[in-house]
C-alpha positions as CSV (number, residue, x, y, z in Angstrom):
1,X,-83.9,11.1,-18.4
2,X,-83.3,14.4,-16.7
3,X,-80.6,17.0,-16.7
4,X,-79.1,15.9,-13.6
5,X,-78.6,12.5,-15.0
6,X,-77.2,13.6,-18.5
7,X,-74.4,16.5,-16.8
8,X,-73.6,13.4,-14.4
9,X,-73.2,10.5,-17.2
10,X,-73.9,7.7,-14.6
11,X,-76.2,5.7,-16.2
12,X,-75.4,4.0,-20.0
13,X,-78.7,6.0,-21.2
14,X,-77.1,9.3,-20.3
15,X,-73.7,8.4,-22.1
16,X,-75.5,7.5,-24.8
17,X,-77.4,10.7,-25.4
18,X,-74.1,12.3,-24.5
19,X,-72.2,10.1,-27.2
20,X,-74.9,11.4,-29.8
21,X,-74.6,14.8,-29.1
22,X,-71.0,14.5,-29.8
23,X,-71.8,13.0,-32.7
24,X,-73.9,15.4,-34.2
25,X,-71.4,17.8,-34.0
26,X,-68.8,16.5,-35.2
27,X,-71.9,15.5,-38.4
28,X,-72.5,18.9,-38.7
29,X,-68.9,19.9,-38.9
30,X,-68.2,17.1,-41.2
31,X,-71.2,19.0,-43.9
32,X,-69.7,22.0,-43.1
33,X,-66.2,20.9,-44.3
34,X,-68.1,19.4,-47.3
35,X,-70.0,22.4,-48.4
36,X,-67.4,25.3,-47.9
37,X,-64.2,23.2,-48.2
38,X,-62.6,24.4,-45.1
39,X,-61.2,22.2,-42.5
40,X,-62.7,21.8,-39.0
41,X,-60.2,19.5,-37.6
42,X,-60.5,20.6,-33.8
43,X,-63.7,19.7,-33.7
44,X,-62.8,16.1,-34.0
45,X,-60.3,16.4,-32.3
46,X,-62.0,18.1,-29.5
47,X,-64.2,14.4,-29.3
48,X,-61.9,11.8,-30.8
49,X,-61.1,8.8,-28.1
50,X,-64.7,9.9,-26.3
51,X,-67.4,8.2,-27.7
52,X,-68.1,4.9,-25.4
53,X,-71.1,3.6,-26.7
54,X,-69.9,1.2,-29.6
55,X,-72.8,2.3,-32.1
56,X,-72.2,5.3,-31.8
57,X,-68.5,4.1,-32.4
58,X,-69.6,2.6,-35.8
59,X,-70.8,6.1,-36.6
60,X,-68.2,8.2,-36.0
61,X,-66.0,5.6,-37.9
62,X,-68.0,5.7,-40.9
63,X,-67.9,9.4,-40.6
64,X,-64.2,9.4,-40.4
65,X,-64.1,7.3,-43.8
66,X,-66.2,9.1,-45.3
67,X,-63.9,12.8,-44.2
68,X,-60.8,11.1,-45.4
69,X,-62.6,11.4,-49.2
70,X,-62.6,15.2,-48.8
71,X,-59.7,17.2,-50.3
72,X,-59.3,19.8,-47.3
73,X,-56.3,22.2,-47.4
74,X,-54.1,21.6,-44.2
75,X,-54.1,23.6,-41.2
């Protein structure tokens, strides 16, 4: 797969890669809220109702259950 065809998510490979990279970040926000206790809500909200490829969906679901254990102060 090449740039091109990731920036121009026409084929199901490239919105899978794309759904992944989403992913991880919303992952790596998900530790960071973990470790330092601090809320990173608009980074799932920047991505939530975006992720079309439906493992990826499982994912971000489990990560979502997993968030609402976390005690994070309200913004």
């Amino acid at each position: 797969m090449c740039v091109q065809e990731y920036e121009e998510q026409e084929t199901e490979e490239a919105r899978a890669v794309k759904d992944i990279d989403r992913f991880e970040m919303i992952l790596q926000a998900y530790e960071y809220e973990k470790k330092h206790g601090k809320s990173l809500q608009e980074f799932f909200d920047s991505t939530r109702g975006q992720f079309r490829n439906s493992q990826v969906q499982q994912w971000v679901e489990t990560l979502y259950k997993a968030r609402a254990t976390l005690h994070l102060p309200q913004q």
